[in-house]
C-alpha positions in Angstrom: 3.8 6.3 24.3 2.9 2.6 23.9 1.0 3.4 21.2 3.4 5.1 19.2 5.7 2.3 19.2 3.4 0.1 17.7 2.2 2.6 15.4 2.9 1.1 11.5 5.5 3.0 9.9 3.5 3.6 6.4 5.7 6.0 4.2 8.5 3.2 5.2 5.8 1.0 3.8 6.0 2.6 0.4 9.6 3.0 0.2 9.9 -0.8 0.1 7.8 -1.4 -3.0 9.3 -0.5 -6.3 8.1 2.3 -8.4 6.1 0.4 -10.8 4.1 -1.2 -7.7 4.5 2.8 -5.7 2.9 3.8 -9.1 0.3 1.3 -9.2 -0.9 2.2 -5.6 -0.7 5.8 -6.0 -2.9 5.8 -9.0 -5.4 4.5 -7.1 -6.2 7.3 -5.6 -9.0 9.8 -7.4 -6.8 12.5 -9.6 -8.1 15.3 -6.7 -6.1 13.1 -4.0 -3.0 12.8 -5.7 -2.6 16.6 -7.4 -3.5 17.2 -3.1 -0.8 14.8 -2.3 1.4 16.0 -5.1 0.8 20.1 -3.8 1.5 19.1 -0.3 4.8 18.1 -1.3 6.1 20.5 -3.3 6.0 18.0 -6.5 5.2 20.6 -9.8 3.8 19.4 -13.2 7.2 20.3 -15.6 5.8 21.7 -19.3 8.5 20.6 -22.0 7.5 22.3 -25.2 10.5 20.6 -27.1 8.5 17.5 -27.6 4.9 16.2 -27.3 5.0 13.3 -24.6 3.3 10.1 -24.7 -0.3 10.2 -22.5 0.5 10.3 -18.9 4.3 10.6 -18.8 3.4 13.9 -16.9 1.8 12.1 -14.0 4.9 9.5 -14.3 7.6 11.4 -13.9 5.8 13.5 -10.7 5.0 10.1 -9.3 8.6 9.1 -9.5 9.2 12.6 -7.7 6.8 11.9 -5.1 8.1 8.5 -4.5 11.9 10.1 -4.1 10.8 12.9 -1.9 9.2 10.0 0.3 12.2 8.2 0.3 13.7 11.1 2.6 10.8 12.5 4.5 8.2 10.7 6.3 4.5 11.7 6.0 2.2 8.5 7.5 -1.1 10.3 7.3 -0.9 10.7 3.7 1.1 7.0 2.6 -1.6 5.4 5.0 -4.4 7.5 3.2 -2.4 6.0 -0.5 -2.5 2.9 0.9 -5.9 3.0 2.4 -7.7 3.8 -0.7 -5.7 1.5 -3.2 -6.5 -1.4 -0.4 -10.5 -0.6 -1.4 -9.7 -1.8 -4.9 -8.5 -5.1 -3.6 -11.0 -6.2 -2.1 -11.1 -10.3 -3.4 -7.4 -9.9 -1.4 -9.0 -8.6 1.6 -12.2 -11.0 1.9 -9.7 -13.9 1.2 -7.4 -12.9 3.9 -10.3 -12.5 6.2 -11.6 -15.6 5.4 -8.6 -17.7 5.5 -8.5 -16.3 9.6 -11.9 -16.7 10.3 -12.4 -13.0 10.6 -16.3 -11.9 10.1 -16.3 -9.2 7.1 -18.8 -7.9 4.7 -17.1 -8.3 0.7 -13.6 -7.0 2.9 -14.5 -4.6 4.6 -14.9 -5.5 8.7 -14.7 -3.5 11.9 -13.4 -7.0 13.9 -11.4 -6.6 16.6 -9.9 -9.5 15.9 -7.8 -7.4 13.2 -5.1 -8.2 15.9 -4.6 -12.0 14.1 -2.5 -10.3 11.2 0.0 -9.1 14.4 1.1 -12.0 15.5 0.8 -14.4 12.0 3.4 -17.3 12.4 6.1 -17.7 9.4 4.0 -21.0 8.5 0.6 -18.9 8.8 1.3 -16.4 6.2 2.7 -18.8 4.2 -0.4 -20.6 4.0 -2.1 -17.4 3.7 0.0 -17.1 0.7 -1.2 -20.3 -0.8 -4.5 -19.5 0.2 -4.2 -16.4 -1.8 -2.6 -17.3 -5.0 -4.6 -16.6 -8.0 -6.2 -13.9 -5.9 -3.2 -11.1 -5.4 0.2 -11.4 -6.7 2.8 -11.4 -4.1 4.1 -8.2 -3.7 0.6 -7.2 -3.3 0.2 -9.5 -0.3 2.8 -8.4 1.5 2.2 -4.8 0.8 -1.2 -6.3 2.5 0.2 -8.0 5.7 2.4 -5.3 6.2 -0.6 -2.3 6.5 -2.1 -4.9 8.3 0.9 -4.8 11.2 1.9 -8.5 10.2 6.1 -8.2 10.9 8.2 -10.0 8.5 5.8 -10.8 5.7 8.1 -9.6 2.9 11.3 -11.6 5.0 8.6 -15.2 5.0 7.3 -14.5 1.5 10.6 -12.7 0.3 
């Protein structure tokens, strides 16, 4: 039970971004993932014959879908999964958080336990973090960051 209450809420993760940066994350993920996460909920390519649409306004208007539907239902495995994999793409962001807390990490990627740090950040800590990050991740990014991480209030501090 403690567990669950400290479990990070990831599909309410994603419904605080805003579509450009939900569509940005989710197109991250390889085109098998996301017709899998698109299938799982229900979300159906729509054919117009009346016109020819621009490249990819297809895949934009099913991720706007997708990012409705999760507006209403909660699915963690798969938004953590979204998350997961567009977080592998970032990985300057993730070696300069790491470094900035004296976490030991290979280009990133670490299996520390000391992952716990980004829990209990101070307002003035992620701020500095912040700084520390600047011409590496734009903001939004970072907190989208802190906040898989567990870090509470990150967008409030950085807001």
């Amino acid at each position: 039970m403690a567990e669950e209450q400290t479990k990070i809420p990831y599909t309410e993760i994603l419904r605080g971004v805003s579509l450009e940066l939900f569509g940005e994350v989710f197109g991250a993920s390889t085109r098998k993932a996301r017709e899998t996460y698109f299938h799982r909920h229900g979300v159906k390519a729509s054919v117009s014959v009346s016109r020819l649409p621009k490249p990819g306004a297809k895949n934009e208007v099913r991720t706007a879908k997708l990012f409705e539907i999760l507006n209403s239902l909660v699915d963690d495995e798969m938004c953590e999964e979204i998350l997961r994999t567009w977080l592998l793409a970032k990985r300057p962001l993730l070696a300069g958080a790491l470094d900035h807390l004296g976490i030991q990490h290979e280009n990133g990627l670490t299996e520390s336990d000391d992952l716990k740090k980004f829990e209990t950040l101070t307002a003035a800590e992620i701020k500095a973090l912040a700084k520390k990050l600047e011409g590496v991740a734009k903001k939004d990014e970072l907190v989208l960051y802190l906040k898989f991480m567990g870090t509470k209030n990150a967008d409030k501090v950085l807001g």
